[in-house]
MARDO-779792 format. One record per atom (N, C-alpha, C): x, y negated, z; residue in one letter; atom name; residue number from 1. Coordinates in nm, 4 decimals. Atoms other than C-alpha are relative to their C-alpha. Layout:
BEGIN
(node (X Y Z) "A" "CA" NUM)
...
//
This chain:
BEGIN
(node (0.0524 -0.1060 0.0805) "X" "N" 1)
(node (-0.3206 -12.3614 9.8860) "X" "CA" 1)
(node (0.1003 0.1149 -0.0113) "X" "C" 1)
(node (-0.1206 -0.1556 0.0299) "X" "N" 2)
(node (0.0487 -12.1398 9.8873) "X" "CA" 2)
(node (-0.0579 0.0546 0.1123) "X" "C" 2)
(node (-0.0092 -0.0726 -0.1041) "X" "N" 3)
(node (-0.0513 -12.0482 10.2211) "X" "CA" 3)
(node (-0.1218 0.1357 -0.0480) "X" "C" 3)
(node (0.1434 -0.0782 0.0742) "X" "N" 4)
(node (-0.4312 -11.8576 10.0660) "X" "CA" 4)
(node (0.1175 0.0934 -0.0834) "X" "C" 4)
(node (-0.1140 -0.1009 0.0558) "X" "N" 5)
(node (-0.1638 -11.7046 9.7925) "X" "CA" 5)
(node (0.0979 0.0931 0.0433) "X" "C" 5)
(node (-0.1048 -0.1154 -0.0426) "X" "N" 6)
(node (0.0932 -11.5498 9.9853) "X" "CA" 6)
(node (-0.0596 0.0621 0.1004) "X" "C" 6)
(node (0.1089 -0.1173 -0.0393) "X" "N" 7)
(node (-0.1899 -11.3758 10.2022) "X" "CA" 7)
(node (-0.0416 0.0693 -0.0971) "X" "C" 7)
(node (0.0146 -0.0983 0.1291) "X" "N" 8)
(node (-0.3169 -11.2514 9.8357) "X" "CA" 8)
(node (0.0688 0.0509 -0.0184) "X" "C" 8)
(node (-0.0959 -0.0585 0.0861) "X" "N" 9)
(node (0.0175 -11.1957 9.7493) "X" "CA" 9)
(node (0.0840 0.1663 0.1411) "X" "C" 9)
(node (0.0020 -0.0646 -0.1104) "X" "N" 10)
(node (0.0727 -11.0078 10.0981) "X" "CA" 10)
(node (-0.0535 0.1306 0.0107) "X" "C" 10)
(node (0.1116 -0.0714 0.0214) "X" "N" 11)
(node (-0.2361 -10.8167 10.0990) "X" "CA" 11)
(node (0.0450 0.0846 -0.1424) "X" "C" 11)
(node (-0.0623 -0.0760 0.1103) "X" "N" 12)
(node (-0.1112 -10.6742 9.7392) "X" "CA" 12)
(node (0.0801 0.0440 0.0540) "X" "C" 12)
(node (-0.1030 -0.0537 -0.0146) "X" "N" 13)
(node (0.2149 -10.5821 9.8222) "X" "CA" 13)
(node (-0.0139 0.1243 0.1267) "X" "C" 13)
(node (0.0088 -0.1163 -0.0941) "X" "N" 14)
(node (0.0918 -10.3513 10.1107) "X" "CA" 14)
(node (-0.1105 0.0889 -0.0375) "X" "C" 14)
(node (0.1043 -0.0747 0.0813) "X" "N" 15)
(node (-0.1855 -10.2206 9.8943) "X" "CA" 15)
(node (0.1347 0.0905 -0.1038) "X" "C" 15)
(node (-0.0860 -0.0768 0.1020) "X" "N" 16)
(node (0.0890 -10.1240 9.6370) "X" "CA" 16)
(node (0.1059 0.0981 0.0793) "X" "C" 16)
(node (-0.0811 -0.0508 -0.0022) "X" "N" 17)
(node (0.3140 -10.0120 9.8847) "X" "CA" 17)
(node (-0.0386 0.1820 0.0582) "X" "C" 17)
(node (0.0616 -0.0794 -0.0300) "X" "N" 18)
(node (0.0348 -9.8068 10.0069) "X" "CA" 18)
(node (-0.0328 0.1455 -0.1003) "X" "C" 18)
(node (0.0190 -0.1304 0.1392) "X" "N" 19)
(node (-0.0357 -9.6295 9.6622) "X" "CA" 19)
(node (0.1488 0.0365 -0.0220) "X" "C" 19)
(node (-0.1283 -0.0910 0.0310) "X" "N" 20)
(node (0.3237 -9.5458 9.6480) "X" "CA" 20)
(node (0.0217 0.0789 0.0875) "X" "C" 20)
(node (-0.0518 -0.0908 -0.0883) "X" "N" 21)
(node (0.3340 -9.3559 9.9407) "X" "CA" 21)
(node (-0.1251 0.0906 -0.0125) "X" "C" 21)
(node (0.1226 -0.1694 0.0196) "X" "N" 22)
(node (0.0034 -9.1547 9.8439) "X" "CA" 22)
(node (0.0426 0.0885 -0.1357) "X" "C" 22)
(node (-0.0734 -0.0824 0.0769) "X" "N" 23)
(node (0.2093 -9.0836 9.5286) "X" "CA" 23)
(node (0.0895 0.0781 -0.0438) "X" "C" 23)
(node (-0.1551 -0.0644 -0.0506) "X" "N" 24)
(node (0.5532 -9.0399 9.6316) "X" "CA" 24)
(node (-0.0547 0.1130 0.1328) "X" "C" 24)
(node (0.0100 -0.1417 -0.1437) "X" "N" 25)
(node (0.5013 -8.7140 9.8844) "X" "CA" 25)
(node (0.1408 -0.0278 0.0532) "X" "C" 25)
(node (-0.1492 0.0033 -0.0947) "X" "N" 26)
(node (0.8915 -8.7328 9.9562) "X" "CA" 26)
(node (-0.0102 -0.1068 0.0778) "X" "C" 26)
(node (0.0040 0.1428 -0.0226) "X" "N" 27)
(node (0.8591 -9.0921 10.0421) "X" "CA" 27)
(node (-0.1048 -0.0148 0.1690) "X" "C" 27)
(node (0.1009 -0.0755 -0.1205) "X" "N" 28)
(node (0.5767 -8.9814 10.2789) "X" "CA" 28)
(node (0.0508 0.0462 0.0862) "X" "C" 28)
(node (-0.0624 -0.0922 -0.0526) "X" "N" 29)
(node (0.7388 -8.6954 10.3906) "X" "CA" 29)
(node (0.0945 -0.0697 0.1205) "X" "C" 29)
(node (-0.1639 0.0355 -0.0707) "X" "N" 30)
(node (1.0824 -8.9112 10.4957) "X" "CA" 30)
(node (-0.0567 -0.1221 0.1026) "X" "C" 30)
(node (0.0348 0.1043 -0.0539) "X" "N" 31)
(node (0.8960 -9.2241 10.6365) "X" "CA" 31)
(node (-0.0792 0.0822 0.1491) "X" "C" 31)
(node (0.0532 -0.1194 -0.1186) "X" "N" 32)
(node (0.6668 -8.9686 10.8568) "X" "CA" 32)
(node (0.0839 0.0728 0.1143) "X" "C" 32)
(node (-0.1119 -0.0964 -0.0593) "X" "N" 33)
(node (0.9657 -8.7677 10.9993) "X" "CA" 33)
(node (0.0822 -0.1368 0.0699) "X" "C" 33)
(node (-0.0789 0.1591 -0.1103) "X" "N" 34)
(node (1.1494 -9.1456 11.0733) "X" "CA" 34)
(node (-0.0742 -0.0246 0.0961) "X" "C" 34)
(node (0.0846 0.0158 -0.0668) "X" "N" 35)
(node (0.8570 -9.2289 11.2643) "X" "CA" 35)
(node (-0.0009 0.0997 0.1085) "X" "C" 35)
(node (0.0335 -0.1061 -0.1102) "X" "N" 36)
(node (0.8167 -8.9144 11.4649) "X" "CA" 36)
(node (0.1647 0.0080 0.0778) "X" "C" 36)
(node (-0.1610 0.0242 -0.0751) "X" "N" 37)
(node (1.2272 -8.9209 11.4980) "X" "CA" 37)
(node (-0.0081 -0.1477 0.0892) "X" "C" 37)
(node (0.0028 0.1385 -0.0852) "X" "N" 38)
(node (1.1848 -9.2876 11.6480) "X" "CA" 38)
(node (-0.0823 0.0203 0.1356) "X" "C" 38)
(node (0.0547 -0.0392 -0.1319) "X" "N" 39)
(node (0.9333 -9.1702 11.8589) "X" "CA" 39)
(node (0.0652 0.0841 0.1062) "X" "C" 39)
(node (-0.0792 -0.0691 -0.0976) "X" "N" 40)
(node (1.1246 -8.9287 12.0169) "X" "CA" 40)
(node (0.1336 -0.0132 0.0624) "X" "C" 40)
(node (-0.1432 0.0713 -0.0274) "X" "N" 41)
(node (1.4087 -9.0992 12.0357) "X" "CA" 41)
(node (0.0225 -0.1196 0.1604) "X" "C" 41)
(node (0.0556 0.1134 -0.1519) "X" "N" 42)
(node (1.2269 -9.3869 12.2646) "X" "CA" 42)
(node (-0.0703 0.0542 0.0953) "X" "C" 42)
(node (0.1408 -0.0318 -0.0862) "X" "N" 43)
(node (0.9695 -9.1767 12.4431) "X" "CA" 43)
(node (0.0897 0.1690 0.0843) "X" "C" 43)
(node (-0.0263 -0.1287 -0.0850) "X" "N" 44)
(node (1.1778 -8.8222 12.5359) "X" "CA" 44)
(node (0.0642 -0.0019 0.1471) "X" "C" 44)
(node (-0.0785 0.0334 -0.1052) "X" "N" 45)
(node (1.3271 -8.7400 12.8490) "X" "CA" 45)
(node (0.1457 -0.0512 0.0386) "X" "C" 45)
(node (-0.1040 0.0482 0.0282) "X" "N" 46)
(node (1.6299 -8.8601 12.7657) "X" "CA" 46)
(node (0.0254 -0.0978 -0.0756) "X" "C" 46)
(node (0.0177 0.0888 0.0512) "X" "N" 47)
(node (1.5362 -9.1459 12.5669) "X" "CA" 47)
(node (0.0433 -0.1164 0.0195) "X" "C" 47)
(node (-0.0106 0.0924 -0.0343) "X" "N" 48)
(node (1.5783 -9.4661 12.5537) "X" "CA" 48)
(node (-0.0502 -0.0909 0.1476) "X" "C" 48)
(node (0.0779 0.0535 -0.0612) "X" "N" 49)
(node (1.2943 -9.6201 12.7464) "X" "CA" 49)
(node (-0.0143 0.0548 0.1575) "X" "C" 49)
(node (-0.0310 -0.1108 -0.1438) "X" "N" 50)
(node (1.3492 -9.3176 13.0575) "X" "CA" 50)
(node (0.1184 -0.0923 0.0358) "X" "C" 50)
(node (-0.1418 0.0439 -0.0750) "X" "N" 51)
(node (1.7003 -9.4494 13.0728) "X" "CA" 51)
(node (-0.0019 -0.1181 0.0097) "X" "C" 51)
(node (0.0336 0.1340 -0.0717) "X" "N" 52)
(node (1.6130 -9.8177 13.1162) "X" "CA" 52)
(node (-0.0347 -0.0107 0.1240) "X" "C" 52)
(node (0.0519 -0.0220 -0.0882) "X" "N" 53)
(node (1.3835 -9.7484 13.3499) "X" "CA" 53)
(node (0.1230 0.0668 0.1701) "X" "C" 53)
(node (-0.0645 -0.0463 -0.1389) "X" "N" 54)
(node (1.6252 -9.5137 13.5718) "X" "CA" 54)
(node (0.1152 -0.1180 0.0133) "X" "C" 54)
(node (-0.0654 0.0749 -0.0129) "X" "N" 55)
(node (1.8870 -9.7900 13.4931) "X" "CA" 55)
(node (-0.0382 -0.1702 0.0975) "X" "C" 55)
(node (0.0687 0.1623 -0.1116) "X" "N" 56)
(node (1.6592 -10.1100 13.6826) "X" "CA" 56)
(node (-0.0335 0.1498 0.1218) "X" "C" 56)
(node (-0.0068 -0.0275 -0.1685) "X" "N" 57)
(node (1.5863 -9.8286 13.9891) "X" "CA" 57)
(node (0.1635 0.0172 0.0364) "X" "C" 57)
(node (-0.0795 -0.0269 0.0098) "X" "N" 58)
(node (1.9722 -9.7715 13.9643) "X" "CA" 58)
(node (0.0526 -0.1364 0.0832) "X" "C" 58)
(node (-0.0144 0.1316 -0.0732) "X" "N" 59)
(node (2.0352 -10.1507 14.0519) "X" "CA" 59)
(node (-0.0737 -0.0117 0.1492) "X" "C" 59)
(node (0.0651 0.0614 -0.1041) "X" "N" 60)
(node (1.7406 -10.1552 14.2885) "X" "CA" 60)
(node (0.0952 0.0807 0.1207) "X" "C" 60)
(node (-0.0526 -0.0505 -0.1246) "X" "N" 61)
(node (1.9137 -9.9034 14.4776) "X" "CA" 61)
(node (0.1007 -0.0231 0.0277) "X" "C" 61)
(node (-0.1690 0.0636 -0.0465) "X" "N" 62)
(node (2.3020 -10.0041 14.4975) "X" "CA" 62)
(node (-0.0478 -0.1248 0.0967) "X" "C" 62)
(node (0.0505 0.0986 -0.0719) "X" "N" 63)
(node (2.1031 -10.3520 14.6065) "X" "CA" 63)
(node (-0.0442 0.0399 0.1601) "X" "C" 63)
(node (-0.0336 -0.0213 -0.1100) "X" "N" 64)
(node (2.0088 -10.1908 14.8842) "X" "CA" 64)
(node (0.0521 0.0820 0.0880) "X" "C" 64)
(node (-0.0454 -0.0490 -0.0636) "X" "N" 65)
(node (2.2182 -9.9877 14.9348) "X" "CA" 65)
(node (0.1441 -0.0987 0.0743) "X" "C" 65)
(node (-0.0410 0.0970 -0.0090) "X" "N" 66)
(node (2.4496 -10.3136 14.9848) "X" "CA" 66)
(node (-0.0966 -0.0557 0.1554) "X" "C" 66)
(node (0.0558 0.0782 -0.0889) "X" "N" 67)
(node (2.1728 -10.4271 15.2139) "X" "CA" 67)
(node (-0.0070 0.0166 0.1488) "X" "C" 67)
(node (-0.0165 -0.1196 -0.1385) "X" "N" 68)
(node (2.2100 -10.1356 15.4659) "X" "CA" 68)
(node (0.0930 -0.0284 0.0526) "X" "C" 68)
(node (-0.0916 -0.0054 -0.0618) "X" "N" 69)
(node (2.5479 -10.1834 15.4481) "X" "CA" 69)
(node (0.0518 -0.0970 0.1018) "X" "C" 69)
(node (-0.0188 0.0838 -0.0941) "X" "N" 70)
(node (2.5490 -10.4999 15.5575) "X" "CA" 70)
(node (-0.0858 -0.0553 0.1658) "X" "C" 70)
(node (0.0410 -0.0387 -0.0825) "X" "N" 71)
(node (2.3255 -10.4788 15.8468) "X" "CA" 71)
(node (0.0371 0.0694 0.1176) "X" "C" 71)
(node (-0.0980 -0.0988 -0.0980) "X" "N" 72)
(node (2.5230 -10.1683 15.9801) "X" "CA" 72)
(node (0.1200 -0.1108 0.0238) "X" "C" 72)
(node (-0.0950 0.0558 -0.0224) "X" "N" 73)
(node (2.8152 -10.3969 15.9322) "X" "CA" 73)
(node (-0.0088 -0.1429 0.1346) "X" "C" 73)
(node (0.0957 0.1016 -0.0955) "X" "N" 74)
(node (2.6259 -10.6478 16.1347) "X" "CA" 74)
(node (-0.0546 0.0652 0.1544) "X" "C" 74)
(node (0.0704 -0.0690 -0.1562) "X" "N" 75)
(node (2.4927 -10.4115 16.4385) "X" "CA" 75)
(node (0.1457 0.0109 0.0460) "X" "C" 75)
(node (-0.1057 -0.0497 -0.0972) "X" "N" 76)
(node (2.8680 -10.2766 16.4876) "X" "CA" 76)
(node (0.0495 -0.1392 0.0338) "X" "C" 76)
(node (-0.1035 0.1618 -0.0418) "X" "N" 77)
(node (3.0241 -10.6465 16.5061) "X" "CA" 77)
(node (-0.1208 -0.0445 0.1655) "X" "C" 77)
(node (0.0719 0.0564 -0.0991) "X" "N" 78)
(node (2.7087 -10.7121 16.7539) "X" "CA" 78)
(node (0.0159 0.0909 0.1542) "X" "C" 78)
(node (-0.0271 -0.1238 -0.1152) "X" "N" 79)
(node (2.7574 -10.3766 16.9497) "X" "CA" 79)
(node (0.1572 -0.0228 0.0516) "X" "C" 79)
(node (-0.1445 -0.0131 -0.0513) "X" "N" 80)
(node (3.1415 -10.4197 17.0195) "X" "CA" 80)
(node (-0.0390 -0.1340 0.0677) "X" "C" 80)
(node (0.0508 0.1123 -0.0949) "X" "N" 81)
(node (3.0385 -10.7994 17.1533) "X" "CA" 81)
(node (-0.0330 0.0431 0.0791) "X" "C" 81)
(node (0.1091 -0.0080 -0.1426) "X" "N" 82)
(node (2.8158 -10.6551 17.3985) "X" "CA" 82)
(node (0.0921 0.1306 0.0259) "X" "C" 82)
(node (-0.0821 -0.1001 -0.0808) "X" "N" 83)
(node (3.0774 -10.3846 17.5220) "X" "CA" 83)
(node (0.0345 -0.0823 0.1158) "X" "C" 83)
(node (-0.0536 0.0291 -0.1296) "X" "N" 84)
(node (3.2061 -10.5664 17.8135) "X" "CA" 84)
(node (-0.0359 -0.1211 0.0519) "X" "C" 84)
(node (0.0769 0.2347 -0.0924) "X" "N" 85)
(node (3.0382 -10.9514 17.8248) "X" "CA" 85)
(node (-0.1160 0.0042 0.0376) "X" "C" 85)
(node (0.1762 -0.0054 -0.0714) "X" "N" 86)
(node (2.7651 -10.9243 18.0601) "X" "CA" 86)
(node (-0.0832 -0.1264 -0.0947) "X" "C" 86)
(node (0.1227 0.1134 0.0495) "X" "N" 87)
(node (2.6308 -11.2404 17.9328) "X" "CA" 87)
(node (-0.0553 0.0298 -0.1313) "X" "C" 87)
(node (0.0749 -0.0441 0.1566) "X" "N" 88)
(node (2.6017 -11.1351 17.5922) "X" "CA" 88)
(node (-0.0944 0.1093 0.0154) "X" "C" 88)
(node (0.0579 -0.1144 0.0219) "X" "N" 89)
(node (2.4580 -10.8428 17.7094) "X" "CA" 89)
(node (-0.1622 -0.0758 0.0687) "X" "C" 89)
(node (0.1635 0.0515 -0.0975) "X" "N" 90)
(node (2.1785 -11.0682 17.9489) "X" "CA" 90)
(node (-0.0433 -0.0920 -0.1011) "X" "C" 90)
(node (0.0312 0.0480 0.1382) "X" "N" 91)
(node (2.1415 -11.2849 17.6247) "X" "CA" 91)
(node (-0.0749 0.0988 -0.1058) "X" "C" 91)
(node (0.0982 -0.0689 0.0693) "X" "N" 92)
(node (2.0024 -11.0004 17.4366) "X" "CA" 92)
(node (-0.1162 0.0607 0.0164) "X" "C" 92)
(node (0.0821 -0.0667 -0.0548) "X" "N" 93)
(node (1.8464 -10.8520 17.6695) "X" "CA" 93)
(node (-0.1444 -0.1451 0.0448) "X" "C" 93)
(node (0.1437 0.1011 -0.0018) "X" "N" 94)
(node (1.5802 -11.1995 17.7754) "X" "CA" 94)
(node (-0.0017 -0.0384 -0.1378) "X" "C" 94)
(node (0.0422 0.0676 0.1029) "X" "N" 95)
(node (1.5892 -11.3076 17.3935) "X" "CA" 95)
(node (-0.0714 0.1148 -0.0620) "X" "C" 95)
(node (0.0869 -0.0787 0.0767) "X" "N" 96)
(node (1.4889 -10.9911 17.2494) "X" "CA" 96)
(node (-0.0747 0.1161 0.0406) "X" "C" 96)
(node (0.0858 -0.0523 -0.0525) "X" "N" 97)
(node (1.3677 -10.7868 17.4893) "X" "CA" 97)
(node (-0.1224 -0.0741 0.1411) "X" "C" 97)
(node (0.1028 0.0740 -0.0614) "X" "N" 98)
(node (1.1784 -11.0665 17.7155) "X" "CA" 98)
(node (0.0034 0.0206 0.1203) "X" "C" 98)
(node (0.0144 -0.0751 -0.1322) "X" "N" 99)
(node (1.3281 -10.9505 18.0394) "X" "CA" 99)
(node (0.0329 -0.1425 0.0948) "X" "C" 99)
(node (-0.0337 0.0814 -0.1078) "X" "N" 100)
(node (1.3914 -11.1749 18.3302) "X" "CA" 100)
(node (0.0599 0.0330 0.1282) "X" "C" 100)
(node (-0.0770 -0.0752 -0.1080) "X" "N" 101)
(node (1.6028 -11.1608 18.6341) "X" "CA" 101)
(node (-0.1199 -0.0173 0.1007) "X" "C" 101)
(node (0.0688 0.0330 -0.1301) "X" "N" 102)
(node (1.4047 -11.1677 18.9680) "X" "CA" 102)
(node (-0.0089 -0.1225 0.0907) "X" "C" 102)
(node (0.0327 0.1118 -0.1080) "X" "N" 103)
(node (1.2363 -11.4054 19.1511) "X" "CA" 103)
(node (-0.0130 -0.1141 -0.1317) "X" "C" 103)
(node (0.0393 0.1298 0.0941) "X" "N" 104)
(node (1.2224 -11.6441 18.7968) "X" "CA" 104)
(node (-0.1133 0.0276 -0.0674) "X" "C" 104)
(node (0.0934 0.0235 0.0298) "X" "N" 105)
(node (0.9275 -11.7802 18.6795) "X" "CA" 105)
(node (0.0217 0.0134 -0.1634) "X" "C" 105)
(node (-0.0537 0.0110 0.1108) "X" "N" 106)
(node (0.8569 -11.7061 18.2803) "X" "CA" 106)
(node (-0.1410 -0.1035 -0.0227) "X" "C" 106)
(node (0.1290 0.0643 0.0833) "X" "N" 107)
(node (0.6127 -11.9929 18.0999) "X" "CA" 107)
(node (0.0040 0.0330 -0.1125) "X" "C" 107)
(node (0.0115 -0.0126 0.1596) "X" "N" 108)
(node (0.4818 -11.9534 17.7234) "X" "CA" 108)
(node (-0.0703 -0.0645 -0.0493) "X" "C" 108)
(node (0.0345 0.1271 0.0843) "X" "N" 109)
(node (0.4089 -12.2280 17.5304) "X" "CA" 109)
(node (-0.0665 0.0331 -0.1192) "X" "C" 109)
(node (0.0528 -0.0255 0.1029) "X" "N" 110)
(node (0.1241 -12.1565 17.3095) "X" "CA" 110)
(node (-0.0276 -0.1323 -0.0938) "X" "C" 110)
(node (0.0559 0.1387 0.1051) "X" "N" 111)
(node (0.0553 -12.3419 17.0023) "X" "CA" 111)
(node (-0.1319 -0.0473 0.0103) "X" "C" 111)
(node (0.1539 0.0177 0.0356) "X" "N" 112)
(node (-0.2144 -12.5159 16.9196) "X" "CA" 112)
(node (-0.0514 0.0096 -0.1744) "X" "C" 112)
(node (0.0154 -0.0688 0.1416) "X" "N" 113)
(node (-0.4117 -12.4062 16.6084) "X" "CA" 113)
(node (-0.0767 -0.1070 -0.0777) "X" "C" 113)
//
């Protein structure tokens, strides 16, 4: 039964706090102006909620800008390999471009589905 009461007692206290702010004007006044200051505080261009926001694309981008780097860091280590070792260079060339020397036969082993 406290639980029924302190909804009554609830329900009052925001009824009363209600008639004090239709009586108090300052009270009004200052609570109104907090509100609109809060709002603008979270919502302007310089706000809070802007600068979160640019702060998670801020990460996304260092992330890849990390991701580039390592990649590039990854092509030059692969490019100086293939400066002078033929084989590495005939290794890239049938694995990723599918070439073959002459006169060899290529098979392709399809799956089955």
């Amino acid at each position: 039964m406290s639980g029924f009461l302190d909804t009554i007692r609830k329900k009052a206290d925001l009824r009363a706090l209600l008639t004090k702010l239709r009586t108090n004007k300052r009270l009004s006044l200052v609570l109104i102006l907090g509100f609109a200051l809060l709002l603008y505080v979270l919502f302007n261009s310089q706000g809070v909620l802007p600068r979160l926001r640019l702060e998670r694309e801020k990460k996304a981008m260092i992330e890849k800008i990390r991701r580039a780097e390592d990649e590039q860091k990854q092509l030059q280590e692969q490019s100086k390999a293939l400066e002078g070792d033929k084989k590495a260079i005939e290794k890239v060339a049938r694995e990723k471009y599918g070439m073959v020397r002459e006169g060899e036969k290529v098979y392709k082993v399809v799956p089955k589905k």
